[in-house]
N, C-alpha and C positions, 0 to 999 in steps of 0.2 A: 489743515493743521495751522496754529497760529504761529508765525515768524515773531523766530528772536530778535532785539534790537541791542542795537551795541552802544554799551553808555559811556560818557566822559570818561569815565575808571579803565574804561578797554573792557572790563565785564559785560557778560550775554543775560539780559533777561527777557524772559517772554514771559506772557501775563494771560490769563485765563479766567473767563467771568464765572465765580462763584455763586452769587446770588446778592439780592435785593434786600436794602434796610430801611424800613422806614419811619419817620420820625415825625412826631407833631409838634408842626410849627406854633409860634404865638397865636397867630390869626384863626388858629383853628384847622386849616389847609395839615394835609399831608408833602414832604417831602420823601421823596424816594431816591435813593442812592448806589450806584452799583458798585458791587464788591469783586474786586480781583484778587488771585490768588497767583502768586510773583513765582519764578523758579531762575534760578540765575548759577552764573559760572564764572569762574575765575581764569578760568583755561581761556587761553588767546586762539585767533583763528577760528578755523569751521570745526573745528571738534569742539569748542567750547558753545559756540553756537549751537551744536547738532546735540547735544547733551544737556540744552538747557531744553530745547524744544522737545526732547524724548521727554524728560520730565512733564512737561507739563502736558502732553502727550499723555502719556499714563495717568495722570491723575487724574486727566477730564472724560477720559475713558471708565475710570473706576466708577467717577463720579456718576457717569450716566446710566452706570451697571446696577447700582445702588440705589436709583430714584423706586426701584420696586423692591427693594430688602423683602418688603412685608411679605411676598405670596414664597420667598424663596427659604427651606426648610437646612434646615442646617448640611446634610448628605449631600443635596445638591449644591452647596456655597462651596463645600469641600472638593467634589467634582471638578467645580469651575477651577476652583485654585488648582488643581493638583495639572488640569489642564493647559492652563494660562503658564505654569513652569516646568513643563516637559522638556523645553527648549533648553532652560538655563540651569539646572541641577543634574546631577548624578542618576543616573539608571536606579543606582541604589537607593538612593534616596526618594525617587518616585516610586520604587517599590515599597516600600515600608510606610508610603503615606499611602499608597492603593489596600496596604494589608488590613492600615488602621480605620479607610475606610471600609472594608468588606467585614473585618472581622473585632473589630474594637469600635467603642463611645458609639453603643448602638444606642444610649437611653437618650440621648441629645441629638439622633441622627435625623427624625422626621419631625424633630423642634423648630417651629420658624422662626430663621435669625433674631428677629424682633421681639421673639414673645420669652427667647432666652433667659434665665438670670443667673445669677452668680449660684445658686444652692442648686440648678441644674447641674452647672458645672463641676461642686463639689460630688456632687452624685458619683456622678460618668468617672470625674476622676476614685472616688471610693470603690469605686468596682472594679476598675484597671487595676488598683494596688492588691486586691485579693490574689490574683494568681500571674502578676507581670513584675518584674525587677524593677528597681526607683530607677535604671536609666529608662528604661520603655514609656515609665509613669511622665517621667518628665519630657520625655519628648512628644510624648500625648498631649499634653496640656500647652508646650509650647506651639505644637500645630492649631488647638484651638483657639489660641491668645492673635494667631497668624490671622487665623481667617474671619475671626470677629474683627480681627483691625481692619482686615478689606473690606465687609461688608454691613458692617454696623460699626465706624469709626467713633461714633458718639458714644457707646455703649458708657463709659464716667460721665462725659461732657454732663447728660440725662439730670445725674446727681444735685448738679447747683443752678440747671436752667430754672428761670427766675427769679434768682437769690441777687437783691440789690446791694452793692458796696462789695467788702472783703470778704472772701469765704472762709477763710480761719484770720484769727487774729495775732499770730505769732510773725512775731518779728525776724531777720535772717537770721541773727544772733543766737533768737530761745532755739530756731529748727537746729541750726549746728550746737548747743549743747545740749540740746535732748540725745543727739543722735550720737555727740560723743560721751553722753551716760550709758546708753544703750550699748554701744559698741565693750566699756570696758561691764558691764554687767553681762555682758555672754561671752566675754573672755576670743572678742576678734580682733586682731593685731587693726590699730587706727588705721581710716583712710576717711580722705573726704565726702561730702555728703554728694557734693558736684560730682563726685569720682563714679556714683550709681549710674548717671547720664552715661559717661562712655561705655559704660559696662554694658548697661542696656541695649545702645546702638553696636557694640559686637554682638551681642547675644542675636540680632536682628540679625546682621549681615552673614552668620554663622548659618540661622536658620535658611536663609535662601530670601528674605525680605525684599525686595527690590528697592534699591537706592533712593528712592523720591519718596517711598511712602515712610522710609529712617527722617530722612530731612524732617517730613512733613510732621512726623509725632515728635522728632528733637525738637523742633524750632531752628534749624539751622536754615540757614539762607542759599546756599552754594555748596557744591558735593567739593569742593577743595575743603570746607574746613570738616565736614564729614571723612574723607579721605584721612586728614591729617589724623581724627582720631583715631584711624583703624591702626594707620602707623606708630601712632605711640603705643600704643595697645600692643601691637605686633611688635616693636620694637622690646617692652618688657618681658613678653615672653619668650622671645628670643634669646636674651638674656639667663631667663632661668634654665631654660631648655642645653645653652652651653654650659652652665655653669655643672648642670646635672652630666652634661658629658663629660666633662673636663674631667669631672672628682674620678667617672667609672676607670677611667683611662688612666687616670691617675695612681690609684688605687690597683689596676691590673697589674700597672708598670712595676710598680714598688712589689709585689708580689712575687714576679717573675724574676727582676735582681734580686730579690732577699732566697728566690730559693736556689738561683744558681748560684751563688757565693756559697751552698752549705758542700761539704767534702762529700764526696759520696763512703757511703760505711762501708767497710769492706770485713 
């Protein structure tokens, strides 16, 4: 396992070889260069250390689970996952992912990861909505969003390999006014664009994600500032969640004195 190193910051990173780039020199000659892949913590001491090397731990793990995507058929990716988080989910929740593999997205189940595409996946989902609730629907689709990000992480990346320079041309600017046109043309109360990023990274941590592989599709550096989002996140709904108590209790109080103040009839 590769050791953490503790930097000038008091921060833990440990670093994991990713893969080789190479590039043509003037002279003709190849250069080659090796690419590491960083995982770091902001927590002090051996917890911060032992948390930065769990990370990169699992990802070099995944990594080397994925060098055969290609012979591995969708059921059995789902297998692995469901296997790989026996440990850290709910009985419950392992159940309903064993029901959807024995008994749901059978058209996408003997699909190898690789050869998937997005109108497979419209499929499989078209046929859960015939006779299953939009929650069941959605929690199908988010299990398959799960296990194509562990085992075919590229699955977009695919889209713009190739493509030299920028891949759209809009500026920060045009995306946040497109999106607050969008926003008041479907009648949803404003939130920022940035604001999708946290949403996404709960909706992960909800599903059962594991913390390194959130980072790795946020772009976040360190599970402190991963953390920090959960908390604000958690902290909002917290908020509503009392707000919606306060009124019941509220509302019961004011009830109970308005009906004892009435005289009884006699």
């Amino acid at each position: 396992m590769t050791t953490a190193k503790k930097l000038p910051s008091g921060s833990w990173r440990c670093q994991v070889y990713s893969h080789t780039e190479e590039t043509m020199q003037p002279d003709g000659t190849i250069k080659k260069k090796r690419i590491y892949k960083s995982f770091t913590s902001d927590i002090p001491g051996s917890k911060g250390k032992r948390l930065a090397e769990q990370a990169a731990s699992v990802w070099a793990a995944e990594k080397e689970s994925t060098s055969d995507v290609q012979n591995i058929a969708f059921g059995e990716a789902l297998d692995k996952y469901i296997e790989g988080r026996e440990a850290v989910l709910s009985p419950r929740t392992i159940m309903d992912y064993k029901r959807t593999r024995k008994k749901e997205l059978q058209s996408i189940m003997n699909i190898k990861i690789a050869l998937i595409t997005q109108e497979d996946i419209q499929k499989a989902i078209n046929i859960e909505a015939q006779n299953h609730s939009p929650k069941t629907v959605r929690n199908s689709h988010g299990l398959i969003s799960a296990v194509m990000h562990v085992y075919r992480p590229d699955f977009v990346s695919d889209k713009w390999r190739g493509m030299k320079g920028r891949i759209v041309r809009l500026t920060p600017d045009s995306i946040t006014n497109r999106f607050n046109r969008l926003l008041k043309r479907n009648g949803i109360p404003h939130f920022r664009f940035h604001d999708l990023r946290h949403y996404s990274a709960s909706i992960q941590h909800a599903l059962g994600i594991p913390d390194s592989y959130i980072m790795q599709r946020g772009g976040w550096g360190n599970d402190g500032t991963l953390k920090a989002v959960y908390r604000h996140v958690l902290e909002e709904q917290a908020k509503q969640m009392d707000h919606m108590a306060n009124n019941y209790f509220s509302e019961l109080y004011n009830t109970k004195c308005n009906t004892s103040k009435k005289s009884p009839s006699i």
